[in-house]
Rosetta silent file (secondary structure, phi, psi, omega in degrees, C-alpha in Angstrom):
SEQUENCE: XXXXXXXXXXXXXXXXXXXXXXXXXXXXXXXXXXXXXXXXXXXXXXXXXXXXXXXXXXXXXXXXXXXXXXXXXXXXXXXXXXXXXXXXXXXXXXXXXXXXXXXXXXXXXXXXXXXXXXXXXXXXXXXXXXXXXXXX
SCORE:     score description
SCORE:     0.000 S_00000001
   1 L     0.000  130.814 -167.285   15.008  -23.425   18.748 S_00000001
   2 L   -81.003  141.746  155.952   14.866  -26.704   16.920 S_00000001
   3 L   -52.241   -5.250  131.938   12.440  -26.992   13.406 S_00000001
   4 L   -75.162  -19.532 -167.672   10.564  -28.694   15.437 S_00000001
   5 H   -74.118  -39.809  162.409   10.028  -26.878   18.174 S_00000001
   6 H   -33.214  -23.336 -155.399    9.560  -23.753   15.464 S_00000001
   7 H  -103.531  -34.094 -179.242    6.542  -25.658   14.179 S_00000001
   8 H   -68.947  -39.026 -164.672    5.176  -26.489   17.228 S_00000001
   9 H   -95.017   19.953 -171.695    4.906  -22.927   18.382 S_00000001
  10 H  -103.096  -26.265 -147.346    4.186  -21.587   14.974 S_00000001
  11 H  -100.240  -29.587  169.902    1.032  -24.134   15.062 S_00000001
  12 H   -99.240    4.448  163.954   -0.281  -22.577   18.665 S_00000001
  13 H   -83.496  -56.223 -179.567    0.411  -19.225   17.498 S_00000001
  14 H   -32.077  -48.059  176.973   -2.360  -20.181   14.292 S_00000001
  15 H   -70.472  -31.993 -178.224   -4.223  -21.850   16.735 S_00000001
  16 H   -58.341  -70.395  168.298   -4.456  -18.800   19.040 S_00000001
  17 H   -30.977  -34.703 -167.484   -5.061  -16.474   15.802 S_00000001
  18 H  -100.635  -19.206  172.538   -7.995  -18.655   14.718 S_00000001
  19 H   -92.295   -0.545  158.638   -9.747  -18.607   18.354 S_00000001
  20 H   -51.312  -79.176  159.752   -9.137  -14.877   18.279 S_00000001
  21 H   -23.193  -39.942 -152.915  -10.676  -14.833   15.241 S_00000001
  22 H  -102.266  -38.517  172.745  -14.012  -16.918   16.050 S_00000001
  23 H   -55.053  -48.619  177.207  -14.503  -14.502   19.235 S_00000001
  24 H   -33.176  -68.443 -159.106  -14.363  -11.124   16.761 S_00000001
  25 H   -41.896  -34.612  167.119  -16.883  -12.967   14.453 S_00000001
  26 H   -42.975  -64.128 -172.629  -19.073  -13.804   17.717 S_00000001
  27 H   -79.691    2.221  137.547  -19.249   -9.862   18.251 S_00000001
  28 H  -114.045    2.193  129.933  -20.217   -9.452   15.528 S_00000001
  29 H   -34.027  -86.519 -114.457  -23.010  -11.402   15.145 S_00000001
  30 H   -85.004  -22.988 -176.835  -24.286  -10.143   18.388 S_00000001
  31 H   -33.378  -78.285 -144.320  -23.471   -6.304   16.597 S_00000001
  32 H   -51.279  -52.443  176.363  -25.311   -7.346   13.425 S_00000001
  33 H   -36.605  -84.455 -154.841  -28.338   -9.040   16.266 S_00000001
  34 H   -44.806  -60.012  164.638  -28.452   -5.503   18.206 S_00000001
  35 H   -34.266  -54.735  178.884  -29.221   -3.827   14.727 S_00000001
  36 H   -57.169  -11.529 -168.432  -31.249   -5.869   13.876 S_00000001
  37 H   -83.694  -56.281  169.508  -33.005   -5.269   17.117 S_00000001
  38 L   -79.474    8.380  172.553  -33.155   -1.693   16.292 S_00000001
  39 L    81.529    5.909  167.007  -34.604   -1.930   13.107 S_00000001
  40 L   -94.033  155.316 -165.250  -31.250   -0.936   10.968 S_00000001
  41 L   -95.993   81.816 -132.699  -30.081   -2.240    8.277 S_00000001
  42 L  -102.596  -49.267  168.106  -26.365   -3.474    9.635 S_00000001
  43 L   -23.688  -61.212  170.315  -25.538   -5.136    5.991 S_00000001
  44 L   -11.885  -70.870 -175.382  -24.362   -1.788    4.855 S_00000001
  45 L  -113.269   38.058 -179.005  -21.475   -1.599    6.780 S_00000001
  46 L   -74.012  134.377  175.897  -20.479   -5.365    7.436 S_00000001
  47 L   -67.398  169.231  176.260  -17.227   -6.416    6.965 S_00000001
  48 L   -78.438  131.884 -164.597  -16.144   -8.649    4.413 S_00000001
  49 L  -135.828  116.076  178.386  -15.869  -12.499    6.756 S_00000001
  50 L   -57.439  121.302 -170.956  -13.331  -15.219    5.428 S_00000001
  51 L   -94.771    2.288  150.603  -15.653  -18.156    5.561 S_00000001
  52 L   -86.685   85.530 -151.821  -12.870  -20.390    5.608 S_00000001
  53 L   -48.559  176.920 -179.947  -11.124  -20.615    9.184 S_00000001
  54 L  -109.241   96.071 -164.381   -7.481  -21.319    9.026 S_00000001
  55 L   -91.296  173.498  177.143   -7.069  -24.497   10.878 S_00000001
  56 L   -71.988  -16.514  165.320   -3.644  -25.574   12.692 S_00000001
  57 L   -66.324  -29.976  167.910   -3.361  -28.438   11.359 S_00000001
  58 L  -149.238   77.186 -154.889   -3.059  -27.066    8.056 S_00000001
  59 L   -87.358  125.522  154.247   -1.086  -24.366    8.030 S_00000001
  60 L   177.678  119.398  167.376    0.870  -22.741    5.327 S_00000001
  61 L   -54.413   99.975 -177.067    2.209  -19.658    4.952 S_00000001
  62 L  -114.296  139.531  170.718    1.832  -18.123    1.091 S_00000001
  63 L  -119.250  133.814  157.326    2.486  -14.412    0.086 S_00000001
  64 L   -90.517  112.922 -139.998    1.244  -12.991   -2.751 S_00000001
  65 L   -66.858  133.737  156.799    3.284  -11.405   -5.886 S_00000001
  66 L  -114.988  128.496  173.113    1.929   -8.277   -6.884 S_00000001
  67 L   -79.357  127.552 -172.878    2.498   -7.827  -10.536 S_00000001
  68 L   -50.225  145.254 -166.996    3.964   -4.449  -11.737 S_00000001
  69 L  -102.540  132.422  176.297    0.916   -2.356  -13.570 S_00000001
  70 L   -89.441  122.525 -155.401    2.417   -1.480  -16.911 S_00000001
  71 L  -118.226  167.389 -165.961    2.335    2.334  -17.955 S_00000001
  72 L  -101.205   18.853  175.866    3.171    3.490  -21.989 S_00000001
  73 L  -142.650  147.721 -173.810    6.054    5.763  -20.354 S_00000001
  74 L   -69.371  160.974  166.270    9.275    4.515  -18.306 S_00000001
  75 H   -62.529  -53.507  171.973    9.158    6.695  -15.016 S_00000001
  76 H   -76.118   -6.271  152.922   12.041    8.496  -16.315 S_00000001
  77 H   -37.941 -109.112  171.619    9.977    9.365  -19.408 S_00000001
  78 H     5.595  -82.459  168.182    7.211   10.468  -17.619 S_00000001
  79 H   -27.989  -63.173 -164.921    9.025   12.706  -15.291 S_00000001
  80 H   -59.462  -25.237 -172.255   10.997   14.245  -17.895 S_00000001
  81 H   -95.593  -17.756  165.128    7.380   15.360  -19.882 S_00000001
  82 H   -62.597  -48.451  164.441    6.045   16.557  -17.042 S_00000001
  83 H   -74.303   -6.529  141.388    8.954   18.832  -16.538 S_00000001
  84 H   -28.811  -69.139 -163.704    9.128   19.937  -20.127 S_00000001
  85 H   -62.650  -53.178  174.856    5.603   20.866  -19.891 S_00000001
  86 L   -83.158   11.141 -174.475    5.891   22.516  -16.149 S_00000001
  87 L   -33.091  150.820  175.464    9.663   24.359  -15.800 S_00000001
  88 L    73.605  -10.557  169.016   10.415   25.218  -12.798 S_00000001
  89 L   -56.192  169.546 -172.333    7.873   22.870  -10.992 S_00000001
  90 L   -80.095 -176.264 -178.454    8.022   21.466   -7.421 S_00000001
  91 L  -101.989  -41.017  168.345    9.013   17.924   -6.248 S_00000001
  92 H   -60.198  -45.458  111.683    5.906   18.095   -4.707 S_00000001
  93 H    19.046  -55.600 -129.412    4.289   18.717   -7.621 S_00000001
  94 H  -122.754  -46.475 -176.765    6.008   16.376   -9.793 S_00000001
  95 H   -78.119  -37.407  177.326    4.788   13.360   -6.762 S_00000001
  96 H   -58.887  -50.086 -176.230    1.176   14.632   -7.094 S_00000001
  97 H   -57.072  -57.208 -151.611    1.325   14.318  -10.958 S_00000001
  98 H   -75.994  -79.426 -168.825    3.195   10.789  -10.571 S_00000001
  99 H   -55.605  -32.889 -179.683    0.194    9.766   -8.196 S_00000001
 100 L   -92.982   21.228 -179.547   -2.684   11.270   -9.935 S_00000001
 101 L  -113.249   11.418 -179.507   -1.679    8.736  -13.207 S_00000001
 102 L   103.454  -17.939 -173.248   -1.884    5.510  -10.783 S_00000001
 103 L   -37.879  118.716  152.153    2.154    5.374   -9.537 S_00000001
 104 L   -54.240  146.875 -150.150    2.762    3.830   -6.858 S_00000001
 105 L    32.865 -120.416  164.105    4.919    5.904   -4.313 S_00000001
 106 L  -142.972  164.655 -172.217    6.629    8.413   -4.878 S_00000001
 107 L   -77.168   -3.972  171.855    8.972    9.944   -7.996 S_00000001
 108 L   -59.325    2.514 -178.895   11.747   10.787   -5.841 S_00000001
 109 L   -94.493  -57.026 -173.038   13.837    7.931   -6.895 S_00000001
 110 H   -65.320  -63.933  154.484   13.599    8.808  -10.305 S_00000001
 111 H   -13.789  -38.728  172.906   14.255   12.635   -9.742 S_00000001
 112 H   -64.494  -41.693 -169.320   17.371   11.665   -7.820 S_00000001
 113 H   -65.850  -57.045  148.356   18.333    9.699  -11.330 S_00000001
 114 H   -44.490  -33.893 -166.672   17.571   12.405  -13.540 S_00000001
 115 H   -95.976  -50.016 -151.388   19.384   15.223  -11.642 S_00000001
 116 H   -77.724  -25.999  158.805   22.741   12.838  -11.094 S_00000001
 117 L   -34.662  -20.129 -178.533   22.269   11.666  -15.210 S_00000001
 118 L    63.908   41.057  170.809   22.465   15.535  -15.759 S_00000001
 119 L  -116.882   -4.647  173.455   19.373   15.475  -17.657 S_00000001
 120 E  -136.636  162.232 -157.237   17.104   18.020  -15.550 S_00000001
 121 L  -120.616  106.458  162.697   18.692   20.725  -13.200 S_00000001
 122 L   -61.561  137.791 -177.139   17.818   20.791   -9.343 S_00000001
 123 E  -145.529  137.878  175.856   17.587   24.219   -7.612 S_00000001
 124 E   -94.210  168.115  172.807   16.308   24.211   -3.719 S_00000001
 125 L   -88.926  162.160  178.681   13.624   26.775   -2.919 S_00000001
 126 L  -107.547  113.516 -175.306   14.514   29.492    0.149 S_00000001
 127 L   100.297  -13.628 -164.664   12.715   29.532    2.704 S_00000001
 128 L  -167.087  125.021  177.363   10.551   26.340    1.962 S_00000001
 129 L   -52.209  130.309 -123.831   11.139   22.838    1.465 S_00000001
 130 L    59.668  179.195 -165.767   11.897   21.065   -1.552 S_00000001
 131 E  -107.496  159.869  165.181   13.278   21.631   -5.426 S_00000001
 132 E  -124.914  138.923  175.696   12.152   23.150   -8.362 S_00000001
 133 L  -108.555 -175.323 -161.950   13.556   21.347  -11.820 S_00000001
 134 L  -177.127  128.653 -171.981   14.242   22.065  -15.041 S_00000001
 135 E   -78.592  157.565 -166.186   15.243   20.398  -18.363 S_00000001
 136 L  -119.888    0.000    0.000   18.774   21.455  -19.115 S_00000001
């Protein structure tokens, strides 16, 4: 497929997306109407609606950077004071902590880092899935 040919079908794919698009908004009008019909208050749960269509003519693809959230402890930090504090805790455990401070995903990368660095000691549980750690 030639860069033109790329552009041409990238520009009726846009176009398709945006007449997609204006029927949803249609039906939802006629929603928000039918509430309104019934005496409810339809505002509540209305979506949020881009008021600027995307036309085909002017088209351009941008993605947006999400900037890393800055925390006062490194991940392996973290980790390590949690398991200080907690011997013998779970991995589950350890991702629940790492999640209920804001983390994004999960601490198993760092846990992996930690155990082959030899600074905390992996043991599996018997019988039940996942580790319990330990500071060595």
């Amino acid at each position: 497929m030639t860069t033109s040919n790329v552009a041409i079908e990238l520009r009726r794919l846009v176009q398709q997306l945006h007449n997609e698009r204006a029927e949803h908004v249609k039906a939802i009008e006629a929603i928000d109407q039918t509430f309104q019909d019934l005496g409810l208050n339809a505002s509540q749960h209305k979506p949020v609606v881009n008021a600027q269509p995307v036309s085909p003519e002017n088209t351009e693809i941008t993605g947006k950077k999400s900037t890393p959230k800055a925390f006062s402890a490194t991940s392996d930090t973290f980790v390590l004071s949690f398991i200080q504090a907690n011997p013998g805790c779970t991995t589950a455990q350890v991702n629940a902590h790492w999640t209920t401070e804001g983390r994004n995903g999960k601490a198993d990368q760092t846990l992996f880092k930690l155990v082959k660095t030899g600074q905390i000691a992996r043991k599996n549980i018997k019988g039940r899935r996942g580790s319990m750690y330990t500071v060595k």
